[in-house]
C-alpha positions as CSV (number, residue, x, y, z in Angstrom):
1,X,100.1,65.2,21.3
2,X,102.9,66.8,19.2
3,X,101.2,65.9,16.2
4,X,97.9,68.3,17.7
5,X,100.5,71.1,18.8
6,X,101.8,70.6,14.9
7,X,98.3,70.9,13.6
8,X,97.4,74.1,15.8
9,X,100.5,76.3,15.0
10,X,99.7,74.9,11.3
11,X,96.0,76.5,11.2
12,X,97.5,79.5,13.5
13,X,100.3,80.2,10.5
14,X,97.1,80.5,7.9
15,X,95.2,82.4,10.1
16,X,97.7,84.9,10.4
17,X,98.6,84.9,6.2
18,X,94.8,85.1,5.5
19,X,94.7,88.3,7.9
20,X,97.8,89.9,6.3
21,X,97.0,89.1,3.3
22,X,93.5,90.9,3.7
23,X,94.7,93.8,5.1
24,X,97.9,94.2,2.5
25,X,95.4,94.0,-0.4
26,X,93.4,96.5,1.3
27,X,95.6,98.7,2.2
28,X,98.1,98.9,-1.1
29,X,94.8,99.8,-3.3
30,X,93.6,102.4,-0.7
31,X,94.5,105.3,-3.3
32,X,92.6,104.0,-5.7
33,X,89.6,103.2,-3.2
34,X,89.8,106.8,-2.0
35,X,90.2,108.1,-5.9
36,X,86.4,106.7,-6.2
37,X,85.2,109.6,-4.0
38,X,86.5,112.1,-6.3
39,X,84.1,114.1,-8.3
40,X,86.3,116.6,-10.2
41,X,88.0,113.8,-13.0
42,X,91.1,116.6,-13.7
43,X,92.2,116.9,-10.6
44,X,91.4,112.1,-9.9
45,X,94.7,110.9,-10.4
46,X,93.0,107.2,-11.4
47,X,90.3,108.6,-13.6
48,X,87.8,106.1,-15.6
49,X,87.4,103.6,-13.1
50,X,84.3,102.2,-11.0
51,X,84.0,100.2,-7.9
52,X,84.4,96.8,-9.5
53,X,87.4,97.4,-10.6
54,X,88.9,98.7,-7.7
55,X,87.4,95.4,-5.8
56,X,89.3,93.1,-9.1
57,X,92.0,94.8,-7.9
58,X,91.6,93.7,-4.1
59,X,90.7,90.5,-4.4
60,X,93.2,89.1,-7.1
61,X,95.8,90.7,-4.4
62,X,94.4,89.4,-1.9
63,X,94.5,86.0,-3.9
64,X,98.1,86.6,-5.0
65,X,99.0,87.0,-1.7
66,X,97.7,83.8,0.1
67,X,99.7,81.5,-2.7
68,X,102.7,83.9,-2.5
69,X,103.1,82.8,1.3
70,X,101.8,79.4,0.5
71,X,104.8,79.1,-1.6
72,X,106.9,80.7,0.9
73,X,105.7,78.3,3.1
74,X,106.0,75.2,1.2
75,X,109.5,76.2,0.2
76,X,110.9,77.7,3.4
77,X,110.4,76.6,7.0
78,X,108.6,79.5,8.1
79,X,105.8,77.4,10.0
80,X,108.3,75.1,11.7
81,X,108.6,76.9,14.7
82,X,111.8,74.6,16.1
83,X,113.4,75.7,12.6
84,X,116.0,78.6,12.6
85,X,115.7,81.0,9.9
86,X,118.8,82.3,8.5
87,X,119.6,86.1,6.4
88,X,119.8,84.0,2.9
89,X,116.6,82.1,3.7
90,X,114.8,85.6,4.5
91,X,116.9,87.1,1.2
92,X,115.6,84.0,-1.0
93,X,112.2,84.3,0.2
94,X,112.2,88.3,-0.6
95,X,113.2,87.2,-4.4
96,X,110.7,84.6,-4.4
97,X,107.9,87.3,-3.0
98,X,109.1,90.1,-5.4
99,X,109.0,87.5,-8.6
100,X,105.9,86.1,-7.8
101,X,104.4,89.3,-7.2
102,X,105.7,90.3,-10.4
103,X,104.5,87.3,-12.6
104,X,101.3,87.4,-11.5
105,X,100.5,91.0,-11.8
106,X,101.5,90.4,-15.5
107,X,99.0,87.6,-15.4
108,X,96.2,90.2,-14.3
109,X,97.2,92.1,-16.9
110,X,96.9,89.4,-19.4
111,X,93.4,88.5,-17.8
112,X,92.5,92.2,-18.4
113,X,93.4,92.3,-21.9
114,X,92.2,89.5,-23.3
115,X,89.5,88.3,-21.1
116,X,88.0,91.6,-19.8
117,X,88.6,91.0,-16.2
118,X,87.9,94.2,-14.5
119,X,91.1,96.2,-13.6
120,X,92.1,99.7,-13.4
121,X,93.5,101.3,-16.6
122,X,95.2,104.8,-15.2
123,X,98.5,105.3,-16.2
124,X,99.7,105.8,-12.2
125,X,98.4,102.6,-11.6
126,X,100.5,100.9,-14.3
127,X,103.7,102.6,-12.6
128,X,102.8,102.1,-9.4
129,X,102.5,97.7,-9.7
130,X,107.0,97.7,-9.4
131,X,106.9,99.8,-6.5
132,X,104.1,97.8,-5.0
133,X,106.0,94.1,-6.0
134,X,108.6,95.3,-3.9
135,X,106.6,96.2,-1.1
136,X,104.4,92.8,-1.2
137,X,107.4,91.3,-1.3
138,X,109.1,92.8,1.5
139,X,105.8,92.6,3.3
140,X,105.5,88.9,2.7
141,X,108.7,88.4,3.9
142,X,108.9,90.5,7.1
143,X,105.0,88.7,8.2
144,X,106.2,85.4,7.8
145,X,109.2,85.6,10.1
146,X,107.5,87.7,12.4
147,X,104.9,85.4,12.8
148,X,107.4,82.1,13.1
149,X,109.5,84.4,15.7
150,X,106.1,84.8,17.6
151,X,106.1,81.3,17.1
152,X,108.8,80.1,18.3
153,X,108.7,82.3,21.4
154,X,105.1,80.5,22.4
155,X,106.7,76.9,21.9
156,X,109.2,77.8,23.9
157,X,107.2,79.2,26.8
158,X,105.3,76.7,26.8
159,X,108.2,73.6,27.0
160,X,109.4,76.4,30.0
161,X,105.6,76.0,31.9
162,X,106.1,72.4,30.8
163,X,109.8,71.6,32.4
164,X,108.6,73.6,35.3
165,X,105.9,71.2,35.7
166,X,108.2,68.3,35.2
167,X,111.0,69.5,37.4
168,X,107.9,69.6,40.3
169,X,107.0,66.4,39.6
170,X,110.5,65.1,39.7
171,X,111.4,67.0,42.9
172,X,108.1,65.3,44.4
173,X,109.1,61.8,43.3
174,X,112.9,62.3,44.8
175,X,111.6,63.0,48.0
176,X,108.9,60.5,47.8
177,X,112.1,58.0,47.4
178,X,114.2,59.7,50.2
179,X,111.2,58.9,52.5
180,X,110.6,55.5,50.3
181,X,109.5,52.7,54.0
182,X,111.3,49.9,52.0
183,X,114.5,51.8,51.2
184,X,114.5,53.1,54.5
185,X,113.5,49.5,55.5
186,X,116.5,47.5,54.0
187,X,119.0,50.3,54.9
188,X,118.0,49.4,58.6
189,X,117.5,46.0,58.1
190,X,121.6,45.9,57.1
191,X,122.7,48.2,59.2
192,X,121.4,46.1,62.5
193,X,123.3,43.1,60.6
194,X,126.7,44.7,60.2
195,X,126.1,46.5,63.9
196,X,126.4,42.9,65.0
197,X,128.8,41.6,63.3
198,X,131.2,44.0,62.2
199,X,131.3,47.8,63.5
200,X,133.7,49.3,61.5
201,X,131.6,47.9,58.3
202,X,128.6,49.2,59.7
203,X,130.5,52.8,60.5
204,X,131.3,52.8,56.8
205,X,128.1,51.6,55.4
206,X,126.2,55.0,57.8
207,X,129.2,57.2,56.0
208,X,127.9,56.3,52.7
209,X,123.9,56.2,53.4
210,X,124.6,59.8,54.4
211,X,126.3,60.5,50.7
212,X,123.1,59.2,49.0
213,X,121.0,61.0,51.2
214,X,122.9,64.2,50.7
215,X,123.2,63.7,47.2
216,X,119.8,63.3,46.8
217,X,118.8,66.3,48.6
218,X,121.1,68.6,46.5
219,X,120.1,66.8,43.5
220,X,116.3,68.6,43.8
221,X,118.3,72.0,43.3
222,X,120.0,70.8,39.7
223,X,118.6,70.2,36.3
224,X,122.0,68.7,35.1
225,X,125.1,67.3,37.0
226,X,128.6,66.6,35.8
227,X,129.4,62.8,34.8
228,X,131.6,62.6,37.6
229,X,129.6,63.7,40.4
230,X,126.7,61.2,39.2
231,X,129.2,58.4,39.2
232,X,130.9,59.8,42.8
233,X,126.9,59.4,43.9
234,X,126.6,56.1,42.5
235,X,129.6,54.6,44.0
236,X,128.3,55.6,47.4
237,X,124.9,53.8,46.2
238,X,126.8,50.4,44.5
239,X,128.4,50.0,48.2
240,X,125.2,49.7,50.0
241,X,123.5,47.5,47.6
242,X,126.9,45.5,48.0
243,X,126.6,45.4,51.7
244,X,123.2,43.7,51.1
245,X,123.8,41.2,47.8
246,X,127.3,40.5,48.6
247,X,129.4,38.9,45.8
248,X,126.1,38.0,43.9
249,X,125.7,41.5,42.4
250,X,128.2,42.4,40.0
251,X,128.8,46.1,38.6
252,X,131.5,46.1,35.6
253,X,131.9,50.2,35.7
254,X,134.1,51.8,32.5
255,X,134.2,55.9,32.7
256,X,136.3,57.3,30.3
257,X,137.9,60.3,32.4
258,X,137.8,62.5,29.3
259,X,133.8,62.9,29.7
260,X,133.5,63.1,33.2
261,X,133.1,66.1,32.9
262,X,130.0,65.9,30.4
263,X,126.3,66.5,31.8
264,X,123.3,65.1,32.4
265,X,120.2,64.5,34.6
266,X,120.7,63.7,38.2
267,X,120.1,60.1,39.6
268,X,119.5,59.1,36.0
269,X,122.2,56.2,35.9
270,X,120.9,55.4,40.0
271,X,117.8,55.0,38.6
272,X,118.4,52.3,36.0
273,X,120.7,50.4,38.0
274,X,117.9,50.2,41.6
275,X,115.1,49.4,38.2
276,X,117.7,46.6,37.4
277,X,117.6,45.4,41.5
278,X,114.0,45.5,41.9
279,X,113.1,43.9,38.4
280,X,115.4,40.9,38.6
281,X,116.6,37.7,40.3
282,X,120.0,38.1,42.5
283,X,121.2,34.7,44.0
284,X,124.0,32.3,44.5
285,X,121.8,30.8,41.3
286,X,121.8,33.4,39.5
287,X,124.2,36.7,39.9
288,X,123.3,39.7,38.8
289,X,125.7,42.0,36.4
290,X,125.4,45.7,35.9
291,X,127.6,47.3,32.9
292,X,127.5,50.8,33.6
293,X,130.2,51.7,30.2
294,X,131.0,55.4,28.7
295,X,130.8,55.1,25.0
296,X,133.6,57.5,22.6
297,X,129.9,58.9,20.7
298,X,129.4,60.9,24.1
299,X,126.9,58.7,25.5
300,X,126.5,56.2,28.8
301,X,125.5,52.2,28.6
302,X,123.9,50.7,31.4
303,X,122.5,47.3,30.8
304,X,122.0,43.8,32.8
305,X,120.6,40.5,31.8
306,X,116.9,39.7,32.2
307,X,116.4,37.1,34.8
308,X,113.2,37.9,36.3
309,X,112.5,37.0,39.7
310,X,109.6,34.4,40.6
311,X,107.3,36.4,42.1
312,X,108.1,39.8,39.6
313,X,108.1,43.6,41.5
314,X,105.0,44.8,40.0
315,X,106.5,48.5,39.2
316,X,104.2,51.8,38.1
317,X,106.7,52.5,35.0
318,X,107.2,56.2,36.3
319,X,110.6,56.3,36.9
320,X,111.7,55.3,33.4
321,X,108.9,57.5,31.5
322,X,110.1,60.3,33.8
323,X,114.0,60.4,32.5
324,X,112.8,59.6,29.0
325,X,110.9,63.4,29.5
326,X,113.4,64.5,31.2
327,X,115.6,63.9,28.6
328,X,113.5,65.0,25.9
329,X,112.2,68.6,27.8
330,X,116.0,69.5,29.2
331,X,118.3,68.1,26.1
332,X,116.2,67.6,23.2
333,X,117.6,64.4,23.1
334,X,115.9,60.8,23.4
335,X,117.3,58.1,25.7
336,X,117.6,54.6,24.1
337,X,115.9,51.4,25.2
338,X,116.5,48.0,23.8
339,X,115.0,44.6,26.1
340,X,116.5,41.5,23.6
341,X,119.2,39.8,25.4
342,X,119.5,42.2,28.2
343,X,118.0,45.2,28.8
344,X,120.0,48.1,28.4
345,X,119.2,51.9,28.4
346,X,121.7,54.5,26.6
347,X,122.1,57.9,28.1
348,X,123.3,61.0,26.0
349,X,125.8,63.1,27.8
350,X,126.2,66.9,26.5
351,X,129.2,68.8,26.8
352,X,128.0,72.4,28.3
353,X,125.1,73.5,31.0
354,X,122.2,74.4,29.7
């Protein structure tokens, strides 16, 4: 897919040179197209020349013109639309425009002299090719960042229509979870035990099913949350899955308090460690562990050995493909899977809100 949207802005870029270039060449020989018109040859400022010349003229601009921003294009990023253009880069590819332009109206000339390419021969027009370097120049220039501005505006409108998109999708799924019947199912399920046999456990384990379920809800309204407040969230979460596995699930949980304050997308670490429940075996057999570590390169570790269960959850894959995009559309970053020894996902963390 970005490979097609590469391909499209591509042919879009040449579309838009071929144009310009058309219309420069056009429009920087108009005097001399105008000049043909002219009967009276004292007052023609471009006498002696005929209608083939003036279309030589055209079309080795026009010509000049499509390698000139070929070059630009090849040598500067002015087709990348993620690449930032800097004053040097639109100084350097002025020079660039302005000698090329140069070199190969000396080329014409050359063409003209020795191999009797038409041209016009009028004295303005020899004076005028400096003024017009500079303006091809300039006007190679000036189209090129325009038209990777206009660029860059449309990818970014349409990542906007396409986080929009996502972040409905996401809000959907959430509340598709809140209202999940085996959740829901379990939660009961353990609260009817501890009821039973303990009260004042089952009075803490409603205080922090309310937490998750809050968090969840206020979660819908937040593209990014702090470190700390995810962690807070999952706390709440490890002590009901707690309630239920007992001493056979294990969470070894390392925050450094330096990044709590660092963002990223709600429920993402939630999400990996209920994948890590569902997907694997926890007995007195076998234990499961959950690392959940902050690492010093500003990113989160989550990871638990692979001990499949005998009859394996057969999961849709959604809720791992949708932080991976969620990561990618919000961040511009890329989460990190590895399934050797263990499976372990890596989560960046930025620093400011987006």
């Amino acid at each position: 897919m970005e490979k097609m949207k590469l391909n499209s802005s591509t042919r879009k870029f040449r579309l838009a040179t071929v144009i310009i270039s058309f219309m420069v060449a056009t429009l920087v020989h108009f005097p001399e197209f105008i000049s043909l018109f002219h009967t009276n040859e004292a007052v023609c400022i471009f006498p002696g020349m005929d209608l083939l010349d003036v279309v030589s003229e055209i079309v080795f601009t026009f010509i000049s013109l499509l390698l000139i921003f070929a070059l630009n294009t090849l040598v500067f990023p002015f087709g990348k639309p993620t690449a930032r253009i800097s004053l040097l880069t639109l100084i350097l590819s002025f020079a660039l425009s302005w000698i090329c332009s140069s070199l190969f109206g000396k080329g014409f000339i050359f063409l003209h002299q020795y191999f009797g390419m038409p041209a016009v021969n009028a004295t303005v027009h020899h004076y005028l090719h400096p003024l017009r370097d500079i303006i091809m120049g300039g006007l190679v220039t000036v189209s090129s960042y325009i038209i990777h501005l206009i660029q860059r505006q449309q990818k970014i409108m349409a990542e906007n229509l396409q986080l929009q998109s996502e972040n409905i999708r996401n809000q959907y799924e959430a509340l598709k979870n809140q209202l999940n019947p085996h959740m829901l199912f379990n939660s009961l399920n353990t609260l009817r035990s501890l009821i039973r046999e303990d009260q004042d456990k089952a009075q803490d384990y409603v205080q922090e099913l309310s937490k998750v379920l809050r968090y969840t809800l206020q979660s819908n309204e937040e593209q990014l949350v702090t470190l700390h407040d995810e962690m807070h969230f999952v706390s709440a979460y490890i002590f009901l899955l707690k309630m239920r596995y007992e001493d056979n699930l294990i969470f070894d949980i390392r925050i450094d308090c330096t990044q709590e304050e660092y963002y990223l997308p709600p429920m993402a670490i939630q999400m990996l460690i209920e994948n890590a429940v569902k997907h694997n075996e926890i007995s007195n057999r076998k234990p499961l562990t959950i690392k959940v570590h902050s690492l010093p390169d500003g990113t989160v570790y989550v990871s638990n050995a692979i001990q499949p269960k005998i009859n394996p959850y057969q999961g849709t894959g959604v809720g791992l493909a949708n932080l991976s995009k969620r990561y990618e559309l919000l961040l511009q970053r890329e989460i990190t899977i590895t399934s050797e020894e263990s499976f372990s996902v890596v989560l960046p963390l930025v620093k400011e809100r987006l």
